[in-house]
C-alpha positions in Angstrom: -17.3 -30.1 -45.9 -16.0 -33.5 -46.4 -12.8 -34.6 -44.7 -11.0 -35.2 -48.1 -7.0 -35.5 -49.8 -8.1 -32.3 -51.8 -8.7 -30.2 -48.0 -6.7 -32.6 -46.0 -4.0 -29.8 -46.2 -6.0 -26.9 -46.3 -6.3 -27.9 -42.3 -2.8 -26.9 -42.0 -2.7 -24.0 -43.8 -5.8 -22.6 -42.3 -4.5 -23.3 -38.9 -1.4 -21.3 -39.7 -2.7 -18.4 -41.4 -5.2 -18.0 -38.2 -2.3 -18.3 -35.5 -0.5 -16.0 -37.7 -2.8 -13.5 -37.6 -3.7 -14.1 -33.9 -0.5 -13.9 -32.6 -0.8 -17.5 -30.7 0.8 -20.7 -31.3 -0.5 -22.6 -34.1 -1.2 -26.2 -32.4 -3.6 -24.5 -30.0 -5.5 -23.9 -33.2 -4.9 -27.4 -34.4 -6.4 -28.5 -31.2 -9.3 -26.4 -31.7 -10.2 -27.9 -34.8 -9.8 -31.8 -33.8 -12.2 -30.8 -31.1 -14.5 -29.1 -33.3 -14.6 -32.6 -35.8 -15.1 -34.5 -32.7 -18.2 -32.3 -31.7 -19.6 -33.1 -35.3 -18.7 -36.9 -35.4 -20.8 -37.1 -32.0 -23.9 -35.8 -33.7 -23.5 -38.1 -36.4 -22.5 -40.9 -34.5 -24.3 -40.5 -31.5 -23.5 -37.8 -28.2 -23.0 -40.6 -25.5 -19.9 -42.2 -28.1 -16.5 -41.2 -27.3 -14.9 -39.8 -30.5 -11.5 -38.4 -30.6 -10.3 -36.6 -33.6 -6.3 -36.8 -34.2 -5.2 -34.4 -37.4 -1.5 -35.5 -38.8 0.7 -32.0 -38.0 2.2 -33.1 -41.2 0.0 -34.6 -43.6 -3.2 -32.7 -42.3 -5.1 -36.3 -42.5 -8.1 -36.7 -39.7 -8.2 -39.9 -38.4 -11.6 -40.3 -36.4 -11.4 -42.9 -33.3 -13.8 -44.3 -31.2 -12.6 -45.2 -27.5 -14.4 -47.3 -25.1 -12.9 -47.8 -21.4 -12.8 -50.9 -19.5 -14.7 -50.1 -16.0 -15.8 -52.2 -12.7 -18.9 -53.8 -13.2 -20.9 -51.5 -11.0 -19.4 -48.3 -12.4 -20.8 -49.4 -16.3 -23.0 -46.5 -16.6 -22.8 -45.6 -20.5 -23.0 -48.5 -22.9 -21.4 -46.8 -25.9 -17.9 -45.9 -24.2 -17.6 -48.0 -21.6 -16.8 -51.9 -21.0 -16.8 -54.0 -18.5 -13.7 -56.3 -18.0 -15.6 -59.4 -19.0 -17.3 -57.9 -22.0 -13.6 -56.1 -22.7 -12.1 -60.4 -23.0 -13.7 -60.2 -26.7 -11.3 -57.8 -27.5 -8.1 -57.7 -25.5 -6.5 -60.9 -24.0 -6.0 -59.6 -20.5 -8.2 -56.4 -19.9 -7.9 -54.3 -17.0 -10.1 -51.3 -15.4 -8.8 -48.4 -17.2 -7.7 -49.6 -20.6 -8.6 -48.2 -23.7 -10.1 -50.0 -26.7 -9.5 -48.0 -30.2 -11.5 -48.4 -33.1 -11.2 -46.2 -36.2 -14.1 -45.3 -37.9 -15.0 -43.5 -41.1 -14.7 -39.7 -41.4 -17.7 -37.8 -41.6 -18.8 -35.2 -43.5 -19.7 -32.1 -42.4 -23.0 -30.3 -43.2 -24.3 -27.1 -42.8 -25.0 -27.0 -39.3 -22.1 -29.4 -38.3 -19.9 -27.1 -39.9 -21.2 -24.2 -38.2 -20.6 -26.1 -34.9 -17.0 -26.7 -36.1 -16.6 -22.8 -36.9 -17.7 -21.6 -33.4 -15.8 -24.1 -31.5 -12.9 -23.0 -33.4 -13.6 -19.7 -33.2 -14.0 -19.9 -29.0 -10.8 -21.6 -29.1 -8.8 -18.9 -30.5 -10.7 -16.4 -28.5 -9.3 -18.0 -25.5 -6.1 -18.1 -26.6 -5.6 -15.1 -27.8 -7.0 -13.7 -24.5 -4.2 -15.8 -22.9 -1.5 -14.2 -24.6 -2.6 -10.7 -24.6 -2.7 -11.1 -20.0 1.0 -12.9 -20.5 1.5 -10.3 -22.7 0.7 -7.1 -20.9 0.6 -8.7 -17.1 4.6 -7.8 -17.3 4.4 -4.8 -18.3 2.3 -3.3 -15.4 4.4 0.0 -13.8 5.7 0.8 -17.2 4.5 3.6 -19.8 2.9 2.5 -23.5 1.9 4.7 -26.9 -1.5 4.1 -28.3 -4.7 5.4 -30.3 -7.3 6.6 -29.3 -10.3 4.3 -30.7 -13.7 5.9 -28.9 -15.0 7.2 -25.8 -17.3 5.0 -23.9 -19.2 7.0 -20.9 -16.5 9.0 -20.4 -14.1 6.2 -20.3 -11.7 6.1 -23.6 -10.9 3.1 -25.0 -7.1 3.0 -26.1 -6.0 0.8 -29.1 -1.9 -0.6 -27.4 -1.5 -2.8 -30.1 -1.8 -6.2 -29.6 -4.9 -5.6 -27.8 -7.2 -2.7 -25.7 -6.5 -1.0 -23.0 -9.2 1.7 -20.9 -8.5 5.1 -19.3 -11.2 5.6 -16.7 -12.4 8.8 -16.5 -11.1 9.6 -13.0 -7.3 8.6 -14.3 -7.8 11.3 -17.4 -5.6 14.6 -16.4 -7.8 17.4 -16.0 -10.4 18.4 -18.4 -8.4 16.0 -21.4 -10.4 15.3 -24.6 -9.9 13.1 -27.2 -10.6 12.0 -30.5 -10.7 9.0 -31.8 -7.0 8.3 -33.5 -5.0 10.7 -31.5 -1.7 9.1 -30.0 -2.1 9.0 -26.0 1.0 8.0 -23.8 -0.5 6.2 -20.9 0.7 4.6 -17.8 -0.1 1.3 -17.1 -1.6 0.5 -13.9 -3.2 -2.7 -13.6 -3.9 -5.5 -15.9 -6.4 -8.4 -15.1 -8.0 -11.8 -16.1 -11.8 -11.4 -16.5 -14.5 -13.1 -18.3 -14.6 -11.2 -20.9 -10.7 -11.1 -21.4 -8.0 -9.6 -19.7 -8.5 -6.2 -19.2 -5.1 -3.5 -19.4 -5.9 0.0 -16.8 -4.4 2.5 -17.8 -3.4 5.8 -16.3 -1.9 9.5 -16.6 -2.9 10.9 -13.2 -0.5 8.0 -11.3 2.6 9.7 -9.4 4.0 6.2 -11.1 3.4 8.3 -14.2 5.3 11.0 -13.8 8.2 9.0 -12.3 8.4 7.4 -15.7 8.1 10.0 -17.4 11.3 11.5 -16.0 13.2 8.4 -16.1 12.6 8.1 -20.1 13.8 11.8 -19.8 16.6 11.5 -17.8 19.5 9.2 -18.4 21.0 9.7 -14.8 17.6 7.8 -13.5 17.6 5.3 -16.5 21.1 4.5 -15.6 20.3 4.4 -11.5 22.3 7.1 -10.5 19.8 9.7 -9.8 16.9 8.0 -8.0 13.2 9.0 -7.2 12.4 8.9 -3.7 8.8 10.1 -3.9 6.3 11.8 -5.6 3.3 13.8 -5.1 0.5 14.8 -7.7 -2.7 17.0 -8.0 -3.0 16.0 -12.0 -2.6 19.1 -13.8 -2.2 21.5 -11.9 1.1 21.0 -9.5 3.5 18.5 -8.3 6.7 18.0 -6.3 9.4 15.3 -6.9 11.8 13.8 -4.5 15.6 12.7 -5.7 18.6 11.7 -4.6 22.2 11.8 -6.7 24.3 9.1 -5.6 27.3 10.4 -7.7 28.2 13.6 -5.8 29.9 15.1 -8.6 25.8 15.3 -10.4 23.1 17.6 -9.1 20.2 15.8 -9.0 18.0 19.2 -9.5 19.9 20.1 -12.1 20.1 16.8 -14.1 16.0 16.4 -14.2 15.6 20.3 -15.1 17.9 19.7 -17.9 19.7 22.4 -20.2 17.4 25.5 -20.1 14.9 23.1 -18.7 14.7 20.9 -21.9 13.4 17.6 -19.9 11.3 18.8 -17.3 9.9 20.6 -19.8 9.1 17.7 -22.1 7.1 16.1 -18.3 5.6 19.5 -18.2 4.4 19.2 -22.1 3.1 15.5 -21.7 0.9 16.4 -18.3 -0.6 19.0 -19.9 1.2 21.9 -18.7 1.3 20.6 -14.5 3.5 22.7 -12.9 6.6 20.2 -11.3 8.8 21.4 -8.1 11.7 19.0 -8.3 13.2 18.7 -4.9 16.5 17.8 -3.3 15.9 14.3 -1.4 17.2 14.4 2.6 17.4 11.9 5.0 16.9 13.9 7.9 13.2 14.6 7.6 13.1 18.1 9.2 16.0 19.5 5.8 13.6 17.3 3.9 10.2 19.5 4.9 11.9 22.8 4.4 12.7 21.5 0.8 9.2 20.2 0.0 7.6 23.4 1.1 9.3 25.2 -1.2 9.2 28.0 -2.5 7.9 29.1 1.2 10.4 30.0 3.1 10.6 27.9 6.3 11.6 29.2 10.7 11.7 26.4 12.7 10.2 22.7 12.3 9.2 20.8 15.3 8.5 16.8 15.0 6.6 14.1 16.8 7.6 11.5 15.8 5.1 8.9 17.7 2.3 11.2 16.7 3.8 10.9 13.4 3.1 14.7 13.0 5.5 17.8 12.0 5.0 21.5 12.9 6.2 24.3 10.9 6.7 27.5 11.6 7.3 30.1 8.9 7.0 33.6 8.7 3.9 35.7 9.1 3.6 36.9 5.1 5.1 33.2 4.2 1.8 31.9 5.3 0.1 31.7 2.4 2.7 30.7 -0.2 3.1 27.8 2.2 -0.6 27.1 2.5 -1.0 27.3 -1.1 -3.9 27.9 -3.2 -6.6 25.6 -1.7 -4.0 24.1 0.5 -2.1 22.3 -2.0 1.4 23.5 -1.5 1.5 22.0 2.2 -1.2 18.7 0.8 1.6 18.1 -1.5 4.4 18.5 1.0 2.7 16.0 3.2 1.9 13.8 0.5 5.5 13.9 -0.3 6.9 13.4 3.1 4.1 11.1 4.4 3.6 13.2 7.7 0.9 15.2 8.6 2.1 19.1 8.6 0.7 21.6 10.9 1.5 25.3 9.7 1.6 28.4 11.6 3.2 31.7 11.6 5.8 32.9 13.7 3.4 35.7 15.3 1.2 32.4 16.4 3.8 30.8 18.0 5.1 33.6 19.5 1.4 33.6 21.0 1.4 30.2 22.5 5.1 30.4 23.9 4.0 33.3 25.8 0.9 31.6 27.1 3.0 28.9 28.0 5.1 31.0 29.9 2.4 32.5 31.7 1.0 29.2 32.9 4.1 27.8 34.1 4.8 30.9 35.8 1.3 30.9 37.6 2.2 27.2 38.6 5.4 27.6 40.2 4.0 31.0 41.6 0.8 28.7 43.4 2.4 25.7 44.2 5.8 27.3 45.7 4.5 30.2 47.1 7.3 32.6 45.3 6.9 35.8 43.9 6.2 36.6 39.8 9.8 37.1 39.1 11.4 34.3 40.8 8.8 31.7 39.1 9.6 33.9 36.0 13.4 32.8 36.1 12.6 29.3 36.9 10.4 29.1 33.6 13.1 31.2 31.6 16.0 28.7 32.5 13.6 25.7 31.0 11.8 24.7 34.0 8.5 22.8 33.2 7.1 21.3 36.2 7.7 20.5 40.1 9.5 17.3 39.7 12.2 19.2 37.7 13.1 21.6 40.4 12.9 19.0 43.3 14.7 16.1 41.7 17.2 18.1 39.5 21.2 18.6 40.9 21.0 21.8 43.2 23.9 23.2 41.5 21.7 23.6 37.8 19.6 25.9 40.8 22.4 27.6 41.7 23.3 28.5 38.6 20.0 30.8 38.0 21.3 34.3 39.0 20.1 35.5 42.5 19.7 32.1 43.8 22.1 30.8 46.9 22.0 27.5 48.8 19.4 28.2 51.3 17.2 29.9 48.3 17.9 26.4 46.3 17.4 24.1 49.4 14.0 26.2 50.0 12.5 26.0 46.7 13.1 21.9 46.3 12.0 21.0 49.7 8.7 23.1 48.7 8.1 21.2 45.3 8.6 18.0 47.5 6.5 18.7 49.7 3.7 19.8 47.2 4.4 16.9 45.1 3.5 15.0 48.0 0.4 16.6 49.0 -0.6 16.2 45.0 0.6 12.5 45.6 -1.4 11.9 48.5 -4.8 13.4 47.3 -4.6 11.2 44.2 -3.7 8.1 46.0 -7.6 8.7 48.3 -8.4 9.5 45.3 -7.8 6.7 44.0 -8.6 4.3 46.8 -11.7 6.1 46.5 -12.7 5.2 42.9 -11.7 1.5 43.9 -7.7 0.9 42.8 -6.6 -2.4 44.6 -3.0 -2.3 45.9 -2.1 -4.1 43.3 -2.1 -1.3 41.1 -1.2 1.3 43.9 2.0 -0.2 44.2 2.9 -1.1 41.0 6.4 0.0 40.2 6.5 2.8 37.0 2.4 4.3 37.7 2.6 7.3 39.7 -0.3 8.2 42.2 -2.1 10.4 39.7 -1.5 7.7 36.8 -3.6 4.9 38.8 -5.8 7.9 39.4 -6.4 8.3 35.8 -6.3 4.4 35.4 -9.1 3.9 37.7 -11.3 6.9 36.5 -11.6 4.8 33.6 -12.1 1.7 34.8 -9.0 0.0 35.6 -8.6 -0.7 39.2 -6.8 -3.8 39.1 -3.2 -5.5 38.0 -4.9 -7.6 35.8 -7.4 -5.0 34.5 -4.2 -3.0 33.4 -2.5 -6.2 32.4 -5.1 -6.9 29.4 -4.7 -3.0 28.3 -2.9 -2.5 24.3 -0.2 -0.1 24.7 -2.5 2.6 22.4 -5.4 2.6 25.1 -2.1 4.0 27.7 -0.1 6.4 25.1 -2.7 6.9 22.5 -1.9 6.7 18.8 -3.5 7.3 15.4 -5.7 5.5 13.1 -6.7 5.6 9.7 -9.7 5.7 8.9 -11.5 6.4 4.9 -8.1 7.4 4.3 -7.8 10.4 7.4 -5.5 9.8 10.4 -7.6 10.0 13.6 -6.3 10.5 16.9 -6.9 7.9 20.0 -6.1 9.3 23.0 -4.8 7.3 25.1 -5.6 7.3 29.6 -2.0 7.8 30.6 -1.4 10.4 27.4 -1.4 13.5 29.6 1.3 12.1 31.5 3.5 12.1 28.5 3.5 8.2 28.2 5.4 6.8 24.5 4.1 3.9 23.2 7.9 1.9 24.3 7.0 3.1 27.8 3.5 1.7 27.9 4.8 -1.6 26.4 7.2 -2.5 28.6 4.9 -1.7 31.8 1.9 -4.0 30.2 4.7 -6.8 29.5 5.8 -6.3 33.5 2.7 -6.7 35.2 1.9 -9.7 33.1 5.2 -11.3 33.7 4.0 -10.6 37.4 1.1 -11.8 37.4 2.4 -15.4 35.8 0.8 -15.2 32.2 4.0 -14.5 30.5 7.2 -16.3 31.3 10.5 -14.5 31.0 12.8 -17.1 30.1 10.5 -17.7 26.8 10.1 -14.0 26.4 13.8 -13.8 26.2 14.1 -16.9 23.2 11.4 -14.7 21.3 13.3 -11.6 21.4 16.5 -13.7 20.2 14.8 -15.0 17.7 14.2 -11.6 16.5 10.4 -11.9 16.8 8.4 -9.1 19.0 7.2 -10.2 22.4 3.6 -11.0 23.5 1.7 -7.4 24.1 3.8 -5.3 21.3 2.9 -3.9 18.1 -0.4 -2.9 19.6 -0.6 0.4 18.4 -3.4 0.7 15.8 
């Protein structure tokens, strides 16, 4: 086509109807098209010229310019747009390296090929920009739900039409055994949007807790309006789930607001995730009220927690056991999932079994290593005795207190766990001495004999050796690993060592030993940042 006054304003109107229908701003596709008549004007006036194409927003008129740049001498490199300053003096009264000398030349018209150029430079243009708006677009809407239809299945994958552009449902984020045809309405989470080569791509989801959590806020104006709040949620799509929330209006029940009247809105969840099964549960801040709840509808004994194991033991009764288990475990997976601690479960019978165990061993201890009869060590383990150093170092009169026992009894029993602890003492310290422990070690304040033992059966026979030690290599700790928690022990674990403990004697022996100064140590912890040595634990 020929740049004419008859089409002059057909540039205009074509540049608008095409941003109209793209959704983008129409100078992008103005620029588009003075780059495409700039590609053509090169193969008719030559590739190495420099022709800019400049299209009047009003009029539509192309005006066709040829630039040539003033460059140094020794930078001249193509003829047809550049100058040098001397050859630049025909044309400008005082040239200088960098200016620009404009000449207009005729427009050219366009032939078959040319035009064809013009087309796919426009064309790729467009493409760009429309991919541009749909990631500015949909990039801000990631964590919120969107309707679409269904447009084909790809592999499993289904390809969802969201309106201003295309969004995918992998077939690992599709709810069960889903199917769908192309032009059914899906509601679908969005996950994850990103900038690729091939154009931003929209992830979409219905297995995401995130899902459900949306779900129930479009259902529930308590959560819409932030009085009611989700604290967690867990998910096996399809099948179950439990739901964690708080009311922070005490005058609303935040059970009762998400089941709804005669459970309209849970139901309406329920409906959308294909009939999944939803436990809504009463959010606690203590985390042992919070287990009970989460393990519901089992019915829950006694919960024990450690903390630095990061663990929870529940005990519930014997024919609880498998409603708390669940079918295929997922009652208690869930619970877990929910409460982000790892749940051991066992029946009141089974603890029972190991109390009594318990209570057989410390009885055969004290029985051994005080030389008393079965029903005096008996007593001592009843009133909450563990181990030696309780009854040596504890306050004679919590002895005295034990029915049966007077002062001589008392007096007898703690100068015999003395003098055993001694005798333990002093075998562990040849022991020791034995496998190679300096003195340095020996006598470090906080490690008992039996501790530099330990130490030194692994290796550590020195201040400094124990100086270099993480605080997990002395209390142990957990790691994850492809997503399972996996238990370090740690040398100094047995001894009942916490991961504070181990910290603070690492930080001692290597202020001792002059590699960490005290007076900075104290200006780091002011400064509210952790000392050298802590937040070891993997």
């Amino acid at each position: 086509m020929a740049i004419t006054s008859a089409n002059q304003l057909e540039l205009l109107q074509t540049a608008e109807a095409v941003a109209r229908e793209k959704l983008i701003d129409p100078e992008l596709v103005v620029q588009a098209m003075e780059d495409s008549l700039a590609r053509a004007a090169k193969s008719r006036y030559g590739a190495d010229m420099d022709i800019r194409v400049h299209i009047d927003r009003k009029t539509g008129r192309a005006t066709f310019t040829r630039v040539r740049t003033v460059v140094a001498d020794d930078e001249l490199e193509n003829h047809h747009a550049q100058l040098t300053v001397e050859q630049a003096r025909a044309y400008l009264a005082d040239p200088k390296i960098g200016d620009e000398i404009r000449d207009e030349v005729p427009p050219v018209e366009l032939g078959r090929i040319a035009a064809q150029s013009a087309k796919q430079v426009i064309l790729q243009k467009v493409r760009e920009a429309e991919r541009d708006r749909q990631y500015e677009e949909f990039k801000d809407r990631v964590g919120t739900i969107i309707n679409g239809v269904v447009k084909r299945e790809e592999y499993g994958n289904i390809i969802v039409d969201i309106g201003r552009g295309e969004g995918i449902l992998r077939r690992n984020e599709k709810i069960g055994r889903e199917s769908y045809r192309p032009n059914d309405r899906i509601r679908c989470f969005i996950k994850d949007v990103r900038r690729e080569a091939r154009g931003p791509q929209v992830f979409l989801s219905r297995t995401a807790p995130e899902f459900m959590a949306a779900l129930f806020k479009m259902e529930v104006p308590e959560i819409y309006d932030g009085i009611i709040e989700i604290k967690a949620v867990a998910r096996d799509p399809g099948s179950r789930a439990k739901i964690a929330v708080i009311s922070y209006d005490s005058s609303i029940d935040p059970v009762g607001a998400c089941v709804g009247m005669r459970g309209s809105r849970v139901q309406a969840v329920v409906n959308e995730l294909q009939g999944e099964k939803i436990d809504i549960i009463p959010w606690n801040e203590d985390q042992a009220t919070f287990l009970v709840n989460a393990l519901q509808p089992a019915e829950v004994s006694k919960v024990v927690i450690d903390e630095d194991a990061g663990r929870i033991e529940v005990v519930v009764p014997d024919e609880q056991l498998s409603l708390a288990i669940g079918r295929r475990g997922q009652n208690v997976r869930l619970a877990s999932q929910l409460t982000g601690l790892d749940i051991d479960i066992m029946t009141e019978s089974d603890e029972s079994a190991r109390r009594q165990a318990e209570f057989a061993e410390r009885t055969k201890l004290f029985m051994d290593a005080l030389d008393v009869d079965e029903m005096m060590a008996q007593l001592l383990v009843a009133e909450g005795f563990a181990n030696l150093e309780e009854i040596a170092y504890v306050e004679i009169d919590e002895l005295l207190a034990i029915d049966g026992f007077d002062e001589d009894t008392a007096a007898e029993l703690q100068a015999r766990a003395r003098d055993r602890i001694d005798a333990i003492n002093a075998a562990a310290i040849a022991s020791a001495r034995e496998l190679g422990a300096d003195d340095s070690l020996l006598t470090f304040e906080g490690l008992t004999p039996q501790m530099v033992e330990a130490l030194a059966k692994d290796g550590i026979k020195t201040l400094e050796d124990f100086a270099t030690c993480a605080d997990w290599e002395l209390a142990g700790g957990w790691t994850t690993v492809n997503g399972q928690r996996v238990k370090d022990d740690g040398i100094l674990e047995p001894f009942d060592m916490s991961l504070e403990e181990a910290q603070t004697l690492i930080m001692t022996a290597r202020i001792q030993l002059g590699w960490v100064d005290p007076a900075e140590l104290e200006g780091a912890e002011d400064d509210g940042e952790p000392a050298e040595g802590e937040g070891d634990e993997a």
